[in-house]
C-alpha positions as a Markdown table, in Angstrom:
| # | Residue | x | y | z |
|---|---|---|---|---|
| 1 | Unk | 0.0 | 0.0 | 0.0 |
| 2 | Unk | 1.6 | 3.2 | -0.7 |
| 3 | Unk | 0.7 | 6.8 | 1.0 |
| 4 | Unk | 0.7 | 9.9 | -0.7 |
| 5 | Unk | -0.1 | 13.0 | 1.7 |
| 6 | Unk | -1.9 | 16.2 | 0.7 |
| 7 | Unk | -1.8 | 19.3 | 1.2 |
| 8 | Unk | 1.2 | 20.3 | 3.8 |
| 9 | Unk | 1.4 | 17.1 | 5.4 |
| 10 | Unk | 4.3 | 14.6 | 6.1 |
| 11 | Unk | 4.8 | 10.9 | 6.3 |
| 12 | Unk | 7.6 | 10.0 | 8.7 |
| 13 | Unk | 9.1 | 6.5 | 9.4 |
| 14 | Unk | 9.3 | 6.9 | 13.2 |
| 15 | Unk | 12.7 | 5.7 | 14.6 |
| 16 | Unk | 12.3 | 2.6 | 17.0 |
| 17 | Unk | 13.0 | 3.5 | 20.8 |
| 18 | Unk | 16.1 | 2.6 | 22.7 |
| 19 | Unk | 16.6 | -1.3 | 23.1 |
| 20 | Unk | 19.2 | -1.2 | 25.5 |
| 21 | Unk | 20.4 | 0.7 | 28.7 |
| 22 | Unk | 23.6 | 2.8 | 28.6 |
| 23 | Unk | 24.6 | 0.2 | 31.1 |
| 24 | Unk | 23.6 | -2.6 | 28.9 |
| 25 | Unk | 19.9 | -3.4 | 29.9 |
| 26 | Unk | 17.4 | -5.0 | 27.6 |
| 27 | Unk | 14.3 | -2.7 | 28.0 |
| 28 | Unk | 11.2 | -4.7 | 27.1 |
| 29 | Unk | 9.4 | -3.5 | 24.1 |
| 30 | Unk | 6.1 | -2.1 | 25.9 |
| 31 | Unk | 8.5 | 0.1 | 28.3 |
| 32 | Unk | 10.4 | 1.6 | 25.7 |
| 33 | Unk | 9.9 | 5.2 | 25.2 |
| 34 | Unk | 8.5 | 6.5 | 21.9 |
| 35 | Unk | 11.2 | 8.6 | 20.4 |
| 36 | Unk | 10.6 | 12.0 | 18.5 |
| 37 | Unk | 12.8 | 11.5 | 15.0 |
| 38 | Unk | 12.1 | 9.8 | 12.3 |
| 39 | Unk | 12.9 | 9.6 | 8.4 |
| 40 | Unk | 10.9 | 11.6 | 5.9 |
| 41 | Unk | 9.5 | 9.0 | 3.2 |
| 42 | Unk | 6.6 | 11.4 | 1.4 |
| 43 | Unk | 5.7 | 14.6 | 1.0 |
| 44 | Unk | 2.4 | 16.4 | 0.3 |
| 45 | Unk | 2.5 | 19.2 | -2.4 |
| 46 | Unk | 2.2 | 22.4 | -0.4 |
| 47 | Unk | 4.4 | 24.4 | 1.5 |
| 48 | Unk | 7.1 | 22.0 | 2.3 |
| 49 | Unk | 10.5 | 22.4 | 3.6 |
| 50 | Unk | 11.8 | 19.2 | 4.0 |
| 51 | Unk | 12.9 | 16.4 | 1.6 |
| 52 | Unk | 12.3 | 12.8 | 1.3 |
| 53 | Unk | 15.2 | 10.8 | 3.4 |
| 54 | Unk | 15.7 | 13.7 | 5.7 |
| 55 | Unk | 15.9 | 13.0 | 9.0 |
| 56 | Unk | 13.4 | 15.3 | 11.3 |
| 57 | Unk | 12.4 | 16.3 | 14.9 |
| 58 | Unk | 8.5 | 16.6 | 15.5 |
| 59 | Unk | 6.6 | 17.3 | 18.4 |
| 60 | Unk | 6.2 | 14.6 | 20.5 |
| 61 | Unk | 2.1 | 14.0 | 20.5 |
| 62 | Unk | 1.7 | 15.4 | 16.8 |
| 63 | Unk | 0.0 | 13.4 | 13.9 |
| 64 | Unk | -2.1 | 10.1 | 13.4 |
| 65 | Unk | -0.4 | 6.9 | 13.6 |
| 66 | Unk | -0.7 | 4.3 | 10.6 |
| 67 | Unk | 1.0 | 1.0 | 9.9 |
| 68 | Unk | 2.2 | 0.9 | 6.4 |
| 69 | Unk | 3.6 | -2.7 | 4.7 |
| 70 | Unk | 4.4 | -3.4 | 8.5 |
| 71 | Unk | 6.1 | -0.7 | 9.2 |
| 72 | Unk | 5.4 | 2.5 | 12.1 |
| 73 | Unk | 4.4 | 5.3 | 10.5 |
| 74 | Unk | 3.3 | 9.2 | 11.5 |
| 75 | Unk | 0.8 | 11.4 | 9.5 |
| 76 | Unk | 1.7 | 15.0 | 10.3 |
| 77 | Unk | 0.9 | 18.4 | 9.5 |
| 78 | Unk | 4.7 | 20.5 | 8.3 |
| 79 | Unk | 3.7 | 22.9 | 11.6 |
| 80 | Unk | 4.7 | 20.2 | 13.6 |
| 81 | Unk | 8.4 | 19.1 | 12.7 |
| 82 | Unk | 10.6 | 21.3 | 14.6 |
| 83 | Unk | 14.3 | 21.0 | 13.3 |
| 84 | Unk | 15.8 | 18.5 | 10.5 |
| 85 | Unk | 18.9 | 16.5 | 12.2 |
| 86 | Unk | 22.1 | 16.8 | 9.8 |
């Protein structure tokens, strides 16, 4: 299934949380912490200022949620991405 956003919205890849402690703890999957970056994969066609690949800061409780060919992804509005990560 492939997702094409409208209008000035963004579809992210979000980046999986932290697996492992600093120490070297395995942290189980449901107490990992949902991280803010991810990967731009598409673009709407209005008003955007990032490209696809690009890797992005957004705010934390922005967008809808979808799964896509099994795979988290994040519907957002280009308001909400705060800084691209070089």
């Amino acid at each position: 299934m492939a997702v094409k956003p409208i209008g000035s919205r963004v579809l992210i890849e979000v980046k999986a949380g932290e697996e492992k402690t600093s120490s070297g703890l395995y942290i189980p999957t449901a107490a990992q912490e949902k991280t803010n970056t991810g990967t731009v994969v598409a673009i709407g066609d209005k008003d955007i200022t990032v490209t696809i690949g690009q890797t992005v800061v957004f705010d934390k409780y922005a967008g809808t949620q979808i799964e896509v060919e099994g795979k988290e992804m994040l519907l957002l509005d280009m308001e909400n991405i705060l800084a691209v990560v070089q």
